[in-house]
Structures are given as C-alpha cells and as structure tokens.
ZAVO-519182 format. One line per field, with one value per atom (N, C-alpha, C, CB): residue in three letters; y, x, z; residue number from 1. Coordinates in nm, 2 decimals. Glycine has a CB too. Layout:
aa: c(ALA:...)
Y: c(Y:...)
X: c(X:...)
Z: c(Z:...)
i: c(NUM:...)
END
This chain:
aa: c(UNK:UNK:UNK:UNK:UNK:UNK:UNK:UNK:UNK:UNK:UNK:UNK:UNK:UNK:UNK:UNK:UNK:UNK:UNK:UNK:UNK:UNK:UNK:UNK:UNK:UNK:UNK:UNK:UNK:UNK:UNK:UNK:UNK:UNK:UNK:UNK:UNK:UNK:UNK:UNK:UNK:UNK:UNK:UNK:UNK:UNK:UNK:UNK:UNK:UNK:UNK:UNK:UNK:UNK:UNK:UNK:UNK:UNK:UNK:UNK:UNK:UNK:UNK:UNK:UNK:UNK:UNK:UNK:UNK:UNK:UNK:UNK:UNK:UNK:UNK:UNK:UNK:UNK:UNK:UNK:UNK:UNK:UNK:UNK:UNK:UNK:UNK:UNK:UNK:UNK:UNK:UNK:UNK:UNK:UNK:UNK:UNK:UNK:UNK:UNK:UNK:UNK:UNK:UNK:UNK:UNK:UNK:UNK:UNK:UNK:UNK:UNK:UNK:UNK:UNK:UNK:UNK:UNK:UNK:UNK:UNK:UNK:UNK:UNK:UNK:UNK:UNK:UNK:UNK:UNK:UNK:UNK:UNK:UNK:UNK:UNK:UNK:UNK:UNK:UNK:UNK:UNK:UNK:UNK:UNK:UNK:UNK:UNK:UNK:UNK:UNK:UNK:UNK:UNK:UNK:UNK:UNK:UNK:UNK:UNK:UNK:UNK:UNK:UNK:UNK:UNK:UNK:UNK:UNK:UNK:UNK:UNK:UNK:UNK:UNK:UNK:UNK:UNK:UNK:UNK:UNK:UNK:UNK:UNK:UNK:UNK:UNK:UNK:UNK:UNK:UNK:UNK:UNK:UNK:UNK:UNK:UNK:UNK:UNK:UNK:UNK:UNK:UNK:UNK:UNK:UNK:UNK:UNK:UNK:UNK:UNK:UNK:UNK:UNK:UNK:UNK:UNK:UNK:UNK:UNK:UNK:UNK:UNK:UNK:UNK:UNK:UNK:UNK:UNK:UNK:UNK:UNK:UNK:UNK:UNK:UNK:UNK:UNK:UNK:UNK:UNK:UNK:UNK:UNK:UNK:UNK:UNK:UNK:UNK:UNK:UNK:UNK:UNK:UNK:UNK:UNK:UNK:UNK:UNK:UNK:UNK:UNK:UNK:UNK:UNK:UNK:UNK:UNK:UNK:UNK:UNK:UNK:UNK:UNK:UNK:UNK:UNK:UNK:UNK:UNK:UNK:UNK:UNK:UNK:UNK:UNK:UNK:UNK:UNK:UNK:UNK:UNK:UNK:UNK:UNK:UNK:UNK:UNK:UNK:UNK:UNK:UNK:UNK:UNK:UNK:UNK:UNK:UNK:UNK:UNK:UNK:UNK:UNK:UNK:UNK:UNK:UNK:UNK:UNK:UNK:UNK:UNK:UNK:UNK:UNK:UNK:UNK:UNK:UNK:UNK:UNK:UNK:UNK:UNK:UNK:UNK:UNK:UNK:UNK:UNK:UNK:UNK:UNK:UNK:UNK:UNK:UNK:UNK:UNK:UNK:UNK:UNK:UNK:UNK:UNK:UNK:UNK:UNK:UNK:UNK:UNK:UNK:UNK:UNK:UNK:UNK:UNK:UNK:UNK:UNK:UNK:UNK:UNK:UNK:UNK:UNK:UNK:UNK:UNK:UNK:UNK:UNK:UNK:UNK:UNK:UNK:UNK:UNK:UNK:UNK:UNK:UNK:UNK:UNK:UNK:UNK:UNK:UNK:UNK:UNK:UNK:UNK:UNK:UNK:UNK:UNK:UNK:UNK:UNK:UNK:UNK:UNK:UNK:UNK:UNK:UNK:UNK:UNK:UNK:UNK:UNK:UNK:UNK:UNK:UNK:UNK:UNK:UNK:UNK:UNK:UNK:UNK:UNK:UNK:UNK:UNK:UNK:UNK:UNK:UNK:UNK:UNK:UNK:UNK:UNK:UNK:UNK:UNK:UNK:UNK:UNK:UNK:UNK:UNK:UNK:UNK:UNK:UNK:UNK:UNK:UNK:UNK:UNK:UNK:UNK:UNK:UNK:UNK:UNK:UNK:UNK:UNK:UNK:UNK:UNK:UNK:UNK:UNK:UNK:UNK:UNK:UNK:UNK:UNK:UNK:UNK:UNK:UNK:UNK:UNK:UNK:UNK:UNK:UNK:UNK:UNK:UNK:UNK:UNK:UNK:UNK:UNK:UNK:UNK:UNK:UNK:UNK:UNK:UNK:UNK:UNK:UNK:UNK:UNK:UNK:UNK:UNK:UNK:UNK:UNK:UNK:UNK:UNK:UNK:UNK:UNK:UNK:UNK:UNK:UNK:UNK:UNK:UNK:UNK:UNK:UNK:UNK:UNK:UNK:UNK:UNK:UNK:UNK:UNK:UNK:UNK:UNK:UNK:UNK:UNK:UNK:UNK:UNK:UNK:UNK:UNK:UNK:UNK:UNK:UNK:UNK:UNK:UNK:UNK:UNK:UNK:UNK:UNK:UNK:UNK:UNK:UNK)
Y: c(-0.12:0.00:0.12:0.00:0.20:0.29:0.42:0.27:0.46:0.58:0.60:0.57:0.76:0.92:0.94:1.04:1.01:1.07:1.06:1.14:1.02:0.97:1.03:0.84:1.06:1.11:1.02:1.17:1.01:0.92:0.96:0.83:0.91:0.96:0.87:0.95:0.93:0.82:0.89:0.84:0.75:0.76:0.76:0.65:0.88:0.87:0.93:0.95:0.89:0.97:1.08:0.91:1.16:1.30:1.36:1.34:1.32:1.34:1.30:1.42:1.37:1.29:1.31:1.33:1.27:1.30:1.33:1.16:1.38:1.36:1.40:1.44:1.29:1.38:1.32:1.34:1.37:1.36:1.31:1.50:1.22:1.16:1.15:1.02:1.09:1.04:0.94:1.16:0.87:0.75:0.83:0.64:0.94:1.00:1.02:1.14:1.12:1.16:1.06:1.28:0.98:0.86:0.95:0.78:1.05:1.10:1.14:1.26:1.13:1.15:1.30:1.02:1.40:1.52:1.52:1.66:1.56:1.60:1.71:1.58:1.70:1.79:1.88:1.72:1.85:1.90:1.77:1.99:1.85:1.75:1.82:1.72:1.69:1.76:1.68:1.75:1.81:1.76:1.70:1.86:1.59:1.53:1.47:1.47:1.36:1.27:1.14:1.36:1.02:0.88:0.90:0.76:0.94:0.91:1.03:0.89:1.13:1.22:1.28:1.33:1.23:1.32:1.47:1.24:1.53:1.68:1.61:1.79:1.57:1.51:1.65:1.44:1.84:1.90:1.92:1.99:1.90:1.94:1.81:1.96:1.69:1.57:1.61:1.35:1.64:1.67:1.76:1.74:1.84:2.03:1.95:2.26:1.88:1.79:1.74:1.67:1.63:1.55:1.62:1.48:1.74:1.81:1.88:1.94:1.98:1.99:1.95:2.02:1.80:1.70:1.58:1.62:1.61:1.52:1.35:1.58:1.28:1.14:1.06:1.08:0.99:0.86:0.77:0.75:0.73:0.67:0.69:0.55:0.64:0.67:0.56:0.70:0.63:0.55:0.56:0.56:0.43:0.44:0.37:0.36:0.43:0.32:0.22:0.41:0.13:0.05:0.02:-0.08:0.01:0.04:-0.13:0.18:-0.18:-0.35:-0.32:-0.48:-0.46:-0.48:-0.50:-0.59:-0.53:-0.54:-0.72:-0.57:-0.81:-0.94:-0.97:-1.00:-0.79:-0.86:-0.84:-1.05:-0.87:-0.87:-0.75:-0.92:-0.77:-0.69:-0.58:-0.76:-0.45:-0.37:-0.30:-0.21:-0.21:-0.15:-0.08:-0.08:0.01:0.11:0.06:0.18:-0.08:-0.13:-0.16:-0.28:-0.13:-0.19:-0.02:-0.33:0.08:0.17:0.27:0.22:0.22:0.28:0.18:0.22:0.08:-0.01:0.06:-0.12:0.09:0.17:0.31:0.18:0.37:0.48:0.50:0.57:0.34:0.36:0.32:0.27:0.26:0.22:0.32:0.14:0.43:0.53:0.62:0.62:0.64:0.70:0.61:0.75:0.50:0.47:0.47:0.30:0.45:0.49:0.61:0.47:0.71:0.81:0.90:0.86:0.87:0.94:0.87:0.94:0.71:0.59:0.61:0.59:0.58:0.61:0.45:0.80:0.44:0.26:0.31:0.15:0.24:0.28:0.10:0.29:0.21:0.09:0.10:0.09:0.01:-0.03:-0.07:-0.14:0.01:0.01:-0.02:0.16:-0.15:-0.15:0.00:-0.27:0.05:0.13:0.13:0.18:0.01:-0.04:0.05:-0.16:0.12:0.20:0.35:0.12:0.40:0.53:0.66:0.53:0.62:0.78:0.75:0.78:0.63:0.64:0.72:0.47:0.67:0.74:0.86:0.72:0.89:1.05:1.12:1.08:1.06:1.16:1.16:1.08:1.06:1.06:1.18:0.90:1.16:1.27:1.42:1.28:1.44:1.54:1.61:1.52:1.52:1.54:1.57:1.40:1.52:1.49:1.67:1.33:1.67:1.81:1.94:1.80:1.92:1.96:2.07:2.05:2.05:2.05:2.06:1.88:2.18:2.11:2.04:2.19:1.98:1.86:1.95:1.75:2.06:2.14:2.13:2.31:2.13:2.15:2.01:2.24:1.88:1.78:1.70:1.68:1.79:1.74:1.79:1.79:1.91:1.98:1.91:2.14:1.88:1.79:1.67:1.79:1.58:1.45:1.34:1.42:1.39:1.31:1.34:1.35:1.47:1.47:1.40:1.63:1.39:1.35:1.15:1.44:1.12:0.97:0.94:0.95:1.02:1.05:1.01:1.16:1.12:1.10:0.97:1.23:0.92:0.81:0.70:0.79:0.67:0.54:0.56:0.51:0.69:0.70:0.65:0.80:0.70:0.64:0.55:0.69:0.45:0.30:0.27:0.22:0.34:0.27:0.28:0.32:0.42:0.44:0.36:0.60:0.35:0.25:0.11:0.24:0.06:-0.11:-0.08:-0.22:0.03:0.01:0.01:0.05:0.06:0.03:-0.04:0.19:-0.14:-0.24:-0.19:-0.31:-0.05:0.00:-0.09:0.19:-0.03:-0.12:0.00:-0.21:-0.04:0.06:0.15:0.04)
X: c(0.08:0.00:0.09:-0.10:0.07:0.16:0.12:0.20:-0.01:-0.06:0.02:-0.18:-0.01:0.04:-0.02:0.05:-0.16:-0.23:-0.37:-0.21:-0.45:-0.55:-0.63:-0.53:-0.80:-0.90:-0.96:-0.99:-0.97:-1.08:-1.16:-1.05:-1.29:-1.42:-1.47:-1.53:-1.55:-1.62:-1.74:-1.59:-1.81:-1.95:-2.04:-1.99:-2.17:-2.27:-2.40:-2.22:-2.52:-2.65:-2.68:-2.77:-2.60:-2.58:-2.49:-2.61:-2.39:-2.28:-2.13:-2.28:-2.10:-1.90:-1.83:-1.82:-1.74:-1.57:-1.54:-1.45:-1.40:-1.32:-1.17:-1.37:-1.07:-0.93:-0.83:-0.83:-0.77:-0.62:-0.48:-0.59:-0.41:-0.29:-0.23:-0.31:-0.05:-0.02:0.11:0.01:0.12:0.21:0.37:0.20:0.38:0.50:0.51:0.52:0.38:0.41:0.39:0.37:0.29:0.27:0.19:0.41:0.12:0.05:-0.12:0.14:-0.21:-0.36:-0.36:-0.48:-0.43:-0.46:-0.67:-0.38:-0.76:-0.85:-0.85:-0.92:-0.99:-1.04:-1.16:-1.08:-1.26:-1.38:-1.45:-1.39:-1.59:-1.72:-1.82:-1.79:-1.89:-1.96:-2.12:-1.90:-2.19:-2.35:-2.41:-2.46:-2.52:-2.63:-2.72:-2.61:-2.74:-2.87:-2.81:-3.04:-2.86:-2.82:-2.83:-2.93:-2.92:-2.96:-2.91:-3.13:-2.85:-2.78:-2.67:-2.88:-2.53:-2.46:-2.40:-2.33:-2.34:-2.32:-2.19:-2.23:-2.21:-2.10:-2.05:-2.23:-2.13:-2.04:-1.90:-2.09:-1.96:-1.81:-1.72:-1.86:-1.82:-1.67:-1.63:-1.71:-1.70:-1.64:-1.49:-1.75:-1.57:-1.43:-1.30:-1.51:-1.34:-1.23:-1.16:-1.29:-1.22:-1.13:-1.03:-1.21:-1.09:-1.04:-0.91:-1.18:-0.95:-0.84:-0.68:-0.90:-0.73:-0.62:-0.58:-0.70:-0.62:-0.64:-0.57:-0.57:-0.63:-0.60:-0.59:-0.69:-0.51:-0.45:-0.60:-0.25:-0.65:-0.73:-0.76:-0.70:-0.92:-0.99:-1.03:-1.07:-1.02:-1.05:-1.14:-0.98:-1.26:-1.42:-1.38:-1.57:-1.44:-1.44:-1.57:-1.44:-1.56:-1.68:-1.67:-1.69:-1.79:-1.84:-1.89:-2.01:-1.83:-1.84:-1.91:-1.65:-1.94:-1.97:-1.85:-2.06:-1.92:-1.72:-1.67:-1.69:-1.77:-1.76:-1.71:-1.86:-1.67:-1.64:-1.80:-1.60:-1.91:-2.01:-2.04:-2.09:-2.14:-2.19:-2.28:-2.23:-2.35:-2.44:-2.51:-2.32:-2.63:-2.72:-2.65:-2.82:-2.53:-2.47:-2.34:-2.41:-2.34:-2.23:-2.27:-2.19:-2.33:-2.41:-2.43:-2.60:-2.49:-2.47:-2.33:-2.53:-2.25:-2.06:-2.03:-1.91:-2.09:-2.06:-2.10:-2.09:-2.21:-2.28:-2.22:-2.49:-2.16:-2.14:-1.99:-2.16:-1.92:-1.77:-1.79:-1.63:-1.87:-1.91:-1.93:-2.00:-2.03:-2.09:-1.95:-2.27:-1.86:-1.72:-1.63:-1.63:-1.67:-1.54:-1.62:-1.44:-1.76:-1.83:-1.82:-1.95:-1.81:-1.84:-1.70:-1.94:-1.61:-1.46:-1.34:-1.40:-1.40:-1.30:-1.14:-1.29:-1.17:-1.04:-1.04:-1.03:-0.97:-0.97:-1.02:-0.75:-1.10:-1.19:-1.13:-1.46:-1.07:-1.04:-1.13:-0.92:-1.22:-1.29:-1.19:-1.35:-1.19:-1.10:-1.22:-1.01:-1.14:-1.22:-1.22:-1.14:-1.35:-1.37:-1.41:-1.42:-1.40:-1.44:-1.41:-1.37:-1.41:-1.38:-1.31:-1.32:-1.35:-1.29:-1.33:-1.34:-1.43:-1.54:-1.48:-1.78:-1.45:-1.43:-1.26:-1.45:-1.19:-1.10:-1.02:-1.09:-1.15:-1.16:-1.20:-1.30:-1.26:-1.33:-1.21:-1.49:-1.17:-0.99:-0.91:-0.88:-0.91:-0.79:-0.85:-0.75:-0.99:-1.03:-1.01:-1.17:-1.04:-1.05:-0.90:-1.12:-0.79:-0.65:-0.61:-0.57:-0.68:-0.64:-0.71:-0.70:-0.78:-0.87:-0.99:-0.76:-1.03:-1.13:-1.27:-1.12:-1.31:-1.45:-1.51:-1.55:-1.65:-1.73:-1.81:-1.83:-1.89:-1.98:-1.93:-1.97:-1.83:-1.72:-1.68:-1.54:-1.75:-1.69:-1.76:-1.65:-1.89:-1.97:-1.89:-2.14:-1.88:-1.82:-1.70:-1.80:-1.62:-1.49:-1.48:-1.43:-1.58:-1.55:-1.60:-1.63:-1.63:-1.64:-1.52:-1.76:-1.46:-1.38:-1.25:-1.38:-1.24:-1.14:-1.12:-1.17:-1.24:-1.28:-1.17:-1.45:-1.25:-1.18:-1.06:-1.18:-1.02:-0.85:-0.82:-0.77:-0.84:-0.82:-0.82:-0.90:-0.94:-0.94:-0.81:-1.09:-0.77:-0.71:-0.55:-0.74:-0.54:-0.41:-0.41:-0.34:-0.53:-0.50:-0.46:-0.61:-0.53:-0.49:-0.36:-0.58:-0.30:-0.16:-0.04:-0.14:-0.09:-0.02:-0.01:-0.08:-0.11:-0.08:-0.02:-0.22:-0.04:0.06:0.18:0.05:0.22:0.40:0.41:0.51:0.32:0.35:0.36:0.45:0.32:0.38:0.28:0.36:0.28:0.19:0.09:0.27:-0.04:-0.10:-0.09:-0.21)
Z: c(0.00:0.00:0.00:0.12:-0.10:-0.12:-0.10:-0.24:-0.02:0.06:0.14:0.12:0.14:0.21:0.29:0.14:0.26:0.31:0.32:0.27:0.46:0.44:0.54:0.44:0.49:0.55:0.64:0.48:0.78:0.82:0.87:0.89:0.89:0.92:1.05:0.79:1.12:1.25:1.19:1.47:1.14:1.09:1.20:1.00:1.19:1.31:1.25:1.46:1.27:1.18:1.22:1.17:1.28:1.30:1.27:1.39:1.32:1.26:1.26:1.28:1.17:1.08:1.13:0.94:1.19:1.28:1.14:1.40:1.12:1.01:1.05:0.88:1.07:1.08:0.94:1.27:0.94:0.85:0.91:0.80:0.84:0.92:0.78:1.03:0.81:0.67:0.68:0.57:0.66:0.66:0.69:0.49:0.64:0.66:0.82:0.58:0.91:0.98:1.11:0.96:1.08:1.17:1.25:1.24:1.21:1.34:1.29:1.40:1.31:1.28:1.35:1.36:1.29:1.36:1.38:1.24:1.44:1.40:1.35:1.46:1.23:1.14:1.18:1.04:1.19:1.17:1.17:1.04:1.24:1.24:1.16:1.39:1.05:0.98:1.03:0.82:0.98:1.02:0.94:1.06:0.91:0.83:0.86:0.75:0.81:0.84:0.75:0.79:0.81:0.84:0.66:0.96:0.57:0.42:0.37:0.38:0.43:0.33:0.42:0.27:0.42:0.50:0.43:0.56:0.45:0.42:0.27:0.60:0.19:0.00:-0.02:-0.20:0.02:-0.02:0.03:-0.02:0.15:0.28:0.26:0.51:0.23:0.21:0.08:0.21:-0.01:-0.13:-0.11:-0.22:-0.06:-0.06:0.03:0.10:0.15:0.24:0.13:0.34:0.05:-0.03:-0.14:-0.10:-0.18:-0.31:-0.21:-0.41:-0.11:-0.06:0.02:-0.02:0.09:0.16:0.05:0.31:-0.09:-0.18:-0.11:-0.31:-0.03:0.01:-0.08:0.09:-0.03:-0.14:-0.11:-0.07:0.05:0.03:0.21:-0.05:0.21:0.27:0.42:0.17:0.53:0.66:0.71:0.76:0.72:0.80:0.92:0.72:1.04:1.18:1.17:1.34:1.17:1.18:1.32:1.09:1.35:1.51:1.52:1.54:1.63:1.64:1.80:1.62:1.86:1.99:2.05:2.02:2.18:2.24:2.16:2.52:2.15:2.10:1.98:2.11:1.92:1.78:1.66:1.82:1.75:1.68:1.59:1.75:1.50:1.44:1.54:1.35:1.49:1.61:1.45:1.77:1.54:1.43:1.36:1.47:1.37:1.33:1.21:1.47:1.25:1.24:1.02:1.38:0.97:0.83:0.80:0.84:0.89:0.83:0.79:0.88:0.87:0.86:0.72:1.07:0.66:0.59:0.48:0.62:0.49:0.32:0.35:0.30:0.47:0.41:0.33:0.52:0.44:0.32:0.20:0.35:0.14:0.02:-0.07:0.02:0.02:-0.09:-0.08:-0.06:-0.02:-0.05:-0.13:0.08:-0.15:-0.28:-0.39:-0.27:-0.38:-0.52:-0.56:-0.51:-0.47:-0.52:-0.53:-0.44:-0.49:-0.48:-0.57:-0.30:-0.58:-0.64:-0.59:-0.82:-0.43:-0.38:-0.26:-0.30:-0.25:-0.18:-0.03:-0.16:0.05:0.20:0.31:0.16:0.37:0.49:0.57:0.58:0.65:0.71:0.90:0.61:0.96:1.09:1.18:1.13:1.26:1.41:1.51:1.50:1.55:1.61:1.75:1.55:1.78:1.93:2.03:1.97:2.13:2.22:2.20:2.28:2.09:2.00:2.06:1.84:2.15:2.19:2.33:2.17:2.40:2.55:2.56:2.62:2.44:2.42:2.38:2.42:2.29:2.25:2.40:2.13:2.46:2.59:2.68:2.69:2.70:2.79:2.73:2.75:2.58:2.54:2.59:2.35:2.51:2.54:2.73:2.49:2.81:2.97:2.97:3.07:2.96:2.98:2.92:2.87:2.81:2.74:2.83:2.56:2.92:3.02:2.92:3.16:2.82:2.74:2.88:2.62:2.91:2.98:2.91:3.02:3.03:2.96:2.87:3.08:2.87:2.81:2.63:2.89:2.64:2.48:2.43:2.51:2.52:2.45:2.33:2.56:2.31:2.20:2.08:2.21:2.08:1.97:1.95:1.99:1.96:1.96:1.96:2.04:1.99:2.02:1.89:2.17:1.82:1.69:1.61:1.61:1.59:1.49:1.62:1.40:1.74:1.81:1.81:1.97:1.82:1.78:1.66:1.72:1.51:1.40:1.41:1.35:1.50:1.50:1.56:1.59:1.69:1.76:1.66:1.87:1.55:1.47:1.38:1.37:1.27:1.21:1.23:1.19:1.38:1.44:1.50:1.51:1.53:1.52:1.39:1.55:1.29:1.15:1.09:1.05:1.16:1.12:1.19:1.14:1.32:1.39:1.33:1.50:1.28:1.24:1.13:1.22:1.03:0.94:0.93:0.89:1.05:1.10:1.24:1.12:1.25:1.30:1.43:1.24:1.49:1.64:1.72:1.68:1.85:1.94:1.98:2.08:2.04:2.03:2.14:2.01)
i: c(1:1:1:1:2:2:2:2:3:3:3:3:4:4:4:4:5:5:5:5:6:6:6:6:7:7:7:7:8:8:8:8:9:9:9:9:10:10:10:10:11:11:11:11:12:12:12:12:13:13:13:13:14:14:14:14:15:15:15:15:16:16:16:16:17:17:17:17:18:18:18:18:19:19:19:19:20:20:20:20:21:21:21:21:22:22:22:22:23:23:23:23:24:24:24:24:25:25:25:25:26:26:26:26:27:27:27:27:28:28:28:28:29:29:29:29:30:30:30:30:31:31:31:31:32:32:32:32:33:33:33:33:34:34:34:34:35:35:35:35:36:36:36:36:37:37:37:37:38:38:38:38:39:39:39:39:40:40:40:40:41:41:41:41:42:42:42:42:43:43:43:43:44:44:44:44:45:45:45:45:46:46:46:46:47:47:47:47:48:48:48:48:49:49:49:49:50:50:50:50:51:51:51:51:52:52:52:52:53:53:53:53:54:54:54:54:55:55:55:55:56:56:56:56:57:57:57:57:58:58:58:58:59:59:59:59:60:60:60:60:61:61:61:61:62:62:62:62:63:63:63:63:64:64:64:64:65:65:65:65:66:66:66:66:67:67:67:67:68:68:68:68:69:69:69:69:70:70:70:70:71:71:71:71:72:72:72:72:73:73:73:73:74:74:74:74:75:75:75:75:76:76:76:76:77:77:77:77:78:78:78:78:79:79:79:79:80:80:80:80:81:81:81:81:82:82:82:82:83:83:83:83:84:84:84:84:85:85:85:85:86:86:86:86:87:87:87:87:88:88:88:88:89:89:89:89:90:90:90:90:91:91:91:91:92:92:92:92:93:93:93:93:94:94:94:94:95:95:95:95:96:96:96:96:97:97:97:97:98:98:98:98:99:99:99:99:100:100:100:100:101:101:101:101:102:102:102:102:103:103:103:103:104:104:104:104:105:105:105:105:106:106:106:106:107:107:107:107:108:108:108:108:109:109:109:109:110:110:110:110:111:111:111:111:112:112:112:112:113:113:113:113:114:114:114:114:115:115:115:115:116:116:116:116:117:117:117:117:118:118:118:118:119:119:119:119:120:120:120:120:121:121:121:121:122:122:122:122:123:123:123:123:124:124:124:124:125:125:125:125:126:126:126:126:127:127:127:127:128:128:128:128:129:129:129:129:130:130:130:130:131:131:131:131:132:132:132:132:133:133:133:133:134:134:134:134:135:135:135:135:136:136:136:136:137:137:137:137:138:138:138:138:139:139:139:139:140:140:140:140:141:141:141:141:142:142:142:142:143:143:143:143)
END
C-alpha cells in the first residue's frame, strides 16, 4: 500500500468526525465535524475535504460490539464507506472502532477540554483516535 495521506471519518447519523494523518508523519490530527442525516450526510463538505487534503485513500471506523459482533450502526458505517469509494474511487479501509469515543473523551478530559465542549470535539477527536490506530498497524507500532 503505497498511501500518504489519508481522511478518516467516525460515521454517526448525525454526525461525521473527520481527521487527517499520513504514513510520513505517523500522526492522525483531527479535522472538523460535519452535520447530516443517516440518508444524506453533508457530500459538499466531504467533497471540498477531499479536493483539498487530496487522500491517497480513505479510513471508516466500523463500530463492532465489544464481542467482535456486528451492532445496528455497524451496516450503516458499511454503506457509508461504500458510498465514498463509489463516489470518490479512492480505496476505504474499514477500521475497528471499538472503544474510540471512550477514548476520545480521555484525550479530550487529559487536554482539560470542559465537559460542556466535549460534544463539539468529540467526533472529529474519535476520527482522529481510529485514524491512528490505523496508522499505527501500518507500521506495525503497538497501540
């Protein structure tokens, strides 16, 4: 896999985490949280994201049980990475997202973020947490 630069998103039917990381820097930053609805998320703002960070290719967290299993959410993060490689034709990793919000809320608290401010942050900070799991396994670090 010969990706740089890659957008990842924490899918939610309200709303999108989105951060940016890149194999060079080994580090995920968060982006921005975008607003929509489960049948239409915001395609202009992922559009302008994509045109701008132009990604080699693209990171969805799929949201599992703790068992591994499948959850209700877990088929919608599925069609939404789909409708981004249909619609961008850019390759979509599918990343375990298992415990991404409990640890977005850690960073956020650690960063002393009050709680009142952790809505506004904590999707695109998720974002970031999957993306650097994802950057991590790709060099093999530990997490």
């Amino acid at each position: 896999m010969a990706s740089n630069t890659f957008l990842a998103f924490d899918y939610g039917e309200k709303y999108i985490g989105v951060a940016v990381g890149s194999r060079h820097s080994r580090l995920a930053e968060p982006l921005t949280t975008l607003r929509g609805s489960a049948k239409n998320p915001d395609w202009v703002r992922v559009s302008q994201l994509i045109e701008e960070w132009r990604p080699d290719a693209l990171v969805v967290g799929l949201p599992l049980n703790m068992d591994g299993s499948d959850n209700p959410m877990t088929r919608a993060a599925r069609v939404f990475g789909q409708r981004l490689k249909d619609r961008y034709n850019l390759p979509v990793h599918m990343v375990d997202e298992r415990l991404s919000t409990l640890v977005a809320r850690d960073i956020l608290n650690e960063a002393g973020v009050p709680m009142r401010r952790h809505k506004s942050r904590l999707d695109k900070v998720a974002a970031q947490t999957i993306l650097q799991a994802f950057l991590n396994e790709l060099h093999g670090d530990s997490p």
